[in-house]
BAKOLKE-702817 format. One record per residue (C-alpha): residue in one letter; x, y, z. Coordinates in steps of 0.001 Angstrom, whole numbers, plus 500000, padded with zeros to 6 digits. Last residue first. Layout:
# residues N
+------+--------+--------+--------+
| resn |      x |      y |      z |
+------+--------+--------+--------+
|    a |      X |      Y |      Z |
...
+------+--------+--------+--------+
//
This chain:
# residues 273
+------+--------+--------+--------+
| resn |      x |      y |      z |
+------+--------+--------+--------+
|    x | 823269 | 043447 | 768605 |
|    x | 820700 | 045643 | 766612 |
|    x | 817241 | 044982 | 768009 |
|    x | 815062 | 043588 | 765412 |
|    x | 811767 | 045606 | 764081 |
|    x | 808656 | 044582 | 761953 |
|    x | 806603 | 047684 | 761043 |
|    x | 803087 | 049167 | 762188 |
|    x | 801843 | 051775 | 761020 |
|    x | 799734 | 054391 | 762942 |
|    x | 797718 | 056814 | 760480 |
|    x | 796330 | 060121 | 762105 |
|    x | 793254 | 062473 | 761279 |
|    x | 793047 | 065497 | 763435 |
|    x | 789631 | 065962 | 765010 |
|    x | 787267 | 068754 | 763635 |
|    x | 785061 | 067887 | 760992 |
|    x | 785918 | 065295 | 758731 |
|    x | 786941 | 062065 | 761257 |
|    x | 789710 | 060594 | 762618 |
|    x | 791663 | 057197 | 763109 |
|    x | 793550 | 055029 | 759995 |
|    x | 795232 | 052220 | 761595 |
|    x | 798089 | 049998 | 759206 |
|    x | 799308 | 047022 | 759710 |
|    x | 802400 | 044856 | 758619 |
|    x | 803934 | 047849 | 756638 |
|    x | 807293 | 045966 | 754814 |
|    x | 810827 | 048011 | 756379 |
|    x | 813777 | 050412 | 754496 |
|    x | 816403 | 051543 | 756669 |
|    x | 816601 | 053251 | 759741 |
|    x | 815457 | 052609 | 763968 |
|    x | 816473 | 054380 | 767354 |
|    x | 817334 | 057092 | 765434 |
|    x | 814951 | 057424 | 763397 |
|    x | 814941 | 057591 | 759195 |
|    x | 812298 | 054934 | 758516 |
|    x | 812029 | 054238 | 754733 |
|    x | 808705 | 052346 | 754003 |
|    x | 807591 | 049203 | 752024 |
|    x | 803865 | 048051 | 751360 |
|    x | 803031 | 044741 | 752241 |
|    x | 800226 | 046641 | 754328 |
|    x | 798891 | 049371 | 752324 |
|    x | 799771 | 053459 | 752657 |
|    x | 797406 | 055534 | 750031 |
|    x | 795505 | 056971 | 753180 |
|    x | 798684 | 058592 | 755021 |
|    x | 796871 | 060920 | 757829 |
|    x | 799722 | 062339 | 759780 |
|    x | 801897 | 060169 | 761716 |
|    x | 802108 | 057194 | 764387 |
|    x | 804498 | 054898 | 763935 |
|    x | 804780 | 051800 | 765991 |
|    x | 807363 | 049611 | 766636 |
|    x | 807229 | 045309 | 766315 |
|    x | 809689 | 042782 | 767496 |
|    x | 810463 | 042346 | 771232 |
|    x | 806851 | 043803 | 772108 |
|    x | 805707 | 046974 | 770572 |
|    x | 808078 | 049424 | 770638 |
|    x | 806859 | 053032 | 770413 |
|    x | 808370 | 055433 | 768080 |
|    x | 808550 | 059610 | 768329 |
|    x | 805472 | 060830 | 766776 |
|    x | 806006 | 061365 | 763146 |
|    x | 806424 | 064046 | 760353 |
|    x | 810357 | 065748 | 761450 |
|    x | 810961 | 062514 | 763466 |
|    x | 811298 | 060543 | 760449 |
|    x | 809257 | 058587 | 758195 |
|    x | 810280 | 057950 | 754670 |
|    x | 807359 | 057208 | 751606 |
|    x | 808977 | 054875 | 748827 |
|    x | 811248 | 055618 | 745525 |
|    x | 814187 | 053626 | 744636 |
|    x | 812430 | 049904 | 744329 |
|    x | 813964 | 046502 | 744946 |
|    x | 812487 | 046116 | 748339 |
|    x | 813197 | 042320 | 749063 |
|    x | 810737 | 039220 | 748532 |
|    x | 812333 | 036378 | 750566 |
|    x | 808957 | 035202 | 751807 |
|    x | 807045 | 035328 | 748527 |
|    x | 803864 | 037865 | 748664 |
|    x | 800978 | 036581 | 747308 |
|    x | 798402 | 039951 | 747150 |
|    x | 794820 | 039607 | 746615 |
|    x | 792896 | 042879 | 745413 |
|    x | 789462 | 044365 | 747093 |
|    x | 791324 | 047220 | 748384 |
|    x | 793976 | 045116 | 750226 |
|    x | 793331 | 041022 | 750037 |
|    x | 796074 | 038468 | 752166 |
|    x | 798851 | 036517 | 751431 |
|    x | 801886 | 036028 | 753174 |
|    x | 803768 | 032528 | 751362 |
|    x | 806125 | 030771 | 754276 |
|    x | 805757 | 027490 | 752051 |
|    x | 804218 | 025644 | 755138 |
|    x | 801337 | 028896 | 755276 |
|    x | 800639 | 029261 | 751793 |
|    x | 799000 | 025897 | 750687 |
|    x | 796757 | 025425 | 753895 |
|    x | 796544 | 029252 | 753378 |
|    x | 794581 | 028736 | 750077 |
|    x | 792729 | 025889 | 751245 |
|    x | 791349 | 028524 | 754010 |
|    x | 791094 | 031545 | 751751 |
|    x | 789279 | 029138 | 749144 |
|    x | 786618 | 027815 | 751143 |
|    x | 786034 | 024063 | 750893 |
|    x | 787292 | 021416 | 748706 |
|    x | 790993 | 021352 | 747020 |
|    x | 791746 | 017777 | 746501 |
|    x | 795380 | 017336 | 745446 |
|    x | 797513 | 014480 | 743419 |
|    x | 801471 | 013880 | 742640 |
|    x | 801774 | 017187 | 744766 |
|    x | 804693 | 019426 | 744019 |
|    x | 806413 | 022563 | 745837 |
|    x | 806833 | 025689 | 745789 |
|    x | 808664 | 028983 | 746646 |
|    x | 806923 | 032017 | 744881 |
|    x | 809177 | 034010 | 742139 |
|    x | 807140 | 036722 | 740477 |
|    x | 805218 | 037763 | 743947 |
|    x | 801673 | 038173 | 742973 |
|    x | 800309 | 041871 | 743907 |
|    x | 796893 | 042797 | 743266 |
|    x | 794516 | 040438 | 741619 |
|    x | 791206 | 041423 | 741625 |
|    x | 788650 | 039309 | 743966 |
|    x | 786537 | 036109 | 742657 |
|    x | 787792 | 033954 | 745281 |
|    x | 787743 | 031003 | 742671 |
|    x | 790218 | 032845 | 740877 |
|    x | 793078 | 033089 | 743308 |
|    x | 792394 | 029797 | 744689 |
|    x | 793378 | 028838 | 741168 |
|    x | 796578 | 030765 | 741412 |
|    x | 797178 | 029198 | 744444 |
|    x | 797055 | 025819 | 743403 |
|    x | 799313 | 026476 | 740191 |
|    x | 801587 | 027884 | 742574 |
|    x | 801748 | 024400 | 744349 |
|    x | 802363 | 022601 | 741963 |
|    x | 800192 | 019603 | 740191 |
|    x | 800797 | 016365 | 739297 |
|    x | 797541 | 014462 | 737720 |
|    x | 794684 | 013794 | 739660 |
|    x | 794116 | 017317 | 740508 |
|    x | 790119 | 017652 | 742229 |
|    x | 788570 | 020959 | 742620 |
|    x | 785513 | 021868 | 744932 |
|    x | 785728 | 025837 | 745662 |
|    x | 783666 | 027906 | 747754 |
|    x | 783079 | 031379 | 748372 |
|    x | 782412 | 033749 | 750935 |
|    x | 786066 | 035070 | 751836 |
|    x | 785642 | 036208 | 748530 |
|    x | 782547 | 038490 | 749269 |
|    x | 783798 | 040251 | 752297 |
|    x | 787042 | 041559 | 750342 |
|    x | 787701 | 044580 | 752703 |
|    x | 784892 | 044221 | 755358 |
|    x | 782657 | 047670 | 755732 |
|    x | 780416 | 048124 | 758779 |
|    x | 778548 | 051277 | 759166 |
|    x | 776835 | 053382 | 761947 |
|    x | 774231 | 055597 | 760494 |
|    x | 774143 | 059113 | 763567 |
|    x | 771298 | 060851 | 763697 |
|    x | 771362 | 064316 | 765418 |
|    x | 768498 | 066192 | 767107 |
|    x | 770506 | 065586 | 769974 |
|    x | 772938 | 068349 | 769285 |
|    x | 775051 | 068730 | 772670 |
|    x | 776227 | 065692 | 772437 |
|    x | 775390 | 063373 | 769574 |
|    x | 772091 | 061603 | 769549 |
|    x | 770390 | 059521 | 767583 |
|    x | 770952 | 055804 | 766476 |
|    x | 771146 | 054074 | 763183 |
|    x | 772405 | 050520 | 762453 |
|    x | 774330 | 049009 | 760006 |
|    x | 776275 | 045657 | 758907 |
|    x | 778669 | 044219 | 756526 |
|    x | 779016 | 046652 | 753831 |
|    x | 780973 | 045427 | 751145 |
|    x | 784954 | 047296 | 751331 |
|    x | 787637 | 049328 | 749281 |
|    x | 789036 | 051622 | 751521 |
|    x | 791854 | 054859 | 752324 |
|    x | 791434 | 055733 | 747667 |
|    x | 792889 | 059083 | 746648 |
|    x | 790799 | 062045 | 745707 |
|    x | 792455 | 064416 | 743690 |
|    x | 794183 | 067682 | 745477 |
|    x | 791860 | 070340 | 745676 |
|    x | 792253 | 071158 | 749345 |
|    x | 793315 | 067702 | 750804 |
|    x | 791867 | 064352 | 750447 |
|    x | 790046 | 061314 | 750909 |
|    x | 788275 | 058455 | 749092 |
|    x | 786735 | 055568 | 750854 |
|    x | 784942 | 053256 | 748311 |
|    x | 782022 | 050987 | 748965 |
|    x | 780819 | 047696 | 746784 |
|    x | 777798 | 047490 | 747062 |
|    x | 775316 | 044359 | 748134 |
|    x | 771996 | 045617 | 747631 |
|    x | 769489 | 046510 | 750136 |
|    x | 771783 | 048204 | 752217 |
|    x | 773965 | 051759 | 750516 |
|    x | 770765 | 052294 | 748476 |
|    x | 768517 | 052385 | 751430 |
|    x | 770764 | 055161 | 753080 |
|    x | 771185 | 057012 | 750131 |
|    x | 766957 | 057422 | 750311 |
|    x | 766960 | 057887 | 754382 |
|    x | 769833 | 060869 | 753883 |
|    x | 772608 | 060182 | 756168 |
|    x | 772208 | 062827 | 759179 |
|    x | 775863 | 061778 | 760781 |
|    x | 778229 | 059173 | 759113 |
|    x | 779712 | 056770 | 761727 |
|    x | 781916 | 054529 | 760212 |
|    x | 783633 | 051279 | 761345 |
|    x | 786110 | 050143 | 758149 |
|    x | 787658 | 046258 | 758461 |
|    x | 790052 | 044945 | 756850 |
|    x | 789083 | 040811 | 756148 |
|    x | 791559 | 037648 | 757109 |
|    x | 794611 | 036469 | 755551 |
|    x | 796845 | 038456 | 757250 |
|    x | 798868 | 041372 | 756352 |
|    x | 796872 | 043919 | 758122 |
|    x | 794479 | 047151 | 757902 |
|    x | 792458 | 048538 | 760741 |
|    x | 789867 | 051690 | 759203 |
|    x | 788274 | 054143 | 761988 |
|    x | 786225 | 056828 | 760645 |
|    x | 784120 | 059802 | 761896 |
|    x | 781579 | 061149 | 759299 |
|    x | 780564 | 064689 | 759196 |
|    x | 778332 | 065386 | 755442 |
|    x | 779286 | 066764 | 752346 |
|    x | 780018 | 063005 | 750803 |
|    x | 778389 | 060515 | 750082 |
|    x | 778182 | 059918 | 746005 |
|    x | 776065 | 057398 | 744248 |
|    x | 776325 | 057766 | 740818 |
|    x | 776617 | 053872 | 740878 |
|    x | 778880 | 051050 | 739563 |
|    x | 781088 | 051292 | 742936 |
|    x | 778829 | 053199 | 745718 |
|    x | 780981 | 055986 | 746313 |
|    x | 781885 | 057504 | 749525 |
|    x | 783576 | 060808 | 750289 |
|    x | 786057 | 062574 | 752695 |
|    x | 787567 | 066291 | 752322 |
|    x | 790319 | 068171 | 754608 |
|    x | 790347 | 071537 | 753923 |
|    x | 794195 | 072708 | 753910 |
|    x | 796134 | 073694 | 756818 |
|    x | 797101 | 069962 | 757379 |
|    x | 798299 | 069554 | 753702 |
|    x | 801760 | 071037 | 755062 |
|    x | 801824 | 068020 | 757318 |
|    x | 803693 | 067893 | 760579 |
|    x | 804785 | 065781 | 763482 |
+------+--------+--------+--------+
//
């Protein structure tokens, strides 16, 4: 497994979205767990000796936190997009006690999974135009929308309640993924296929051989790949797997001062007969 970026000076920063704000210059460790589900990413951070004054900024209000990372003097590209959900400080890191650790808890669209929505159709009404108000009443960005959605029509509908939940109510019998990367929803129809000519490949020459995962799923574990999203498609060249496959999950693992940051991604697999 190799990376010719891995010689370079790995750097990591946080901005406070709408703010001058800038972290960055200090260790942090990071773990960030991406899916495909309807549900919030989450980002654990440790950030070590966090200025009291930066630290009060990043809590009394409700920011908006970006992850940026990269190599040398490449640009920054964003990992995560997330509100702060929690903190806490403690001390000590072996052998420097004098050390103060700020452990923070980001959630990838934290605010829309907040809302609520109280909408009554008494006319007919389809099922994408259901969604699409979801969409809005969520009050994220809108990433990906899949151009042709399977759907359905209701003579009447009553949407009342939070919005993720009605919207999955509407998703889920249609086979519809949706679910919110970066602070942007993504609809993604069933039957969408990769159309595209140009997406990352994993081999054997920059990733860990495969591991299986139950009867369906492998694993692949590679150098740090921060602009990789689930829904996201991928070329696998091994040979116990190839062709092109959607990014289910995604595990981002390391930190800016010493440990070698990795990105495990996991794919949907089926078993040649």
């Amino acid at each position: 497994m190799t990376n010719n970026n891995q010689s370079l000076k790995f750097n990591l920063k946080l901005t406070i979205a709408e703010s001058e704000t800038i972290i960055d210059k200090l260790d942090i460790d990071f773990k960030i767990f991406k899916n495909n589900k309807p549900e919030a990413n989450s980002a654990y951070l440790n950030i070590w000796n966090l200025n009291d004054t930066v630290l009060q900024e990043l809590v009394e209000k409700e920011n908006l936190i970006d992850i940026y990372t990269s190599y040398g003097e490449d640009e920054p590209g964003l990992m995560f997009r997330g509100y702060i959900e929690q903190e806490r400080t403690f001390n000590g890191r072996p052998p420097e006690r004098v050390d103060c650790a700020t452990h923070i808890t980001l959630k990838d669209g934290k605010n829309a999974f907040e809302k609520f929505i109280n909408k009554n159709y008494r006319e007919k009404v389809s099922s994408t135009t259901l969604i699409q108000d979801c969409i809005s009443a969520m009050g994220a960005g809108h990433g990906r929308l899949s151009e042709n959605l399977p759907q359905i029509q209701f003579d009447n509908y009553k949407i009342y309640g939070y919005p993720q939940t009605e919207l999955e109510k509407i998703c889920k019998p249609l086979g519809i993924n949706f679910s919110i990367q970066n602070n942007l929803i993504q609809v993604i129809a069933p039957d969408e296929k990769f159309e595209g000519t140009d997406t990352l490949i994993f081999n054997s020459e920059n990733s860990a051989k495969i591991q299986k995962r139950g009867k369906d799923e492998i694993i692949i574990i590679t150098s740090l790949t921060p602009a990789l999203n689930p829904n996201d498609w991928i070329q696998c060249e091994f040979d116990e797997f190839k062709g092109t496959a959607r990014v289910q999950e995604i595990y981002h693992h390391g930190n800016n001062y010493g440990q070698t940051c990795l990105t495990e991604i996991t794919i949907g697999y089926k078993q040649n007969d």
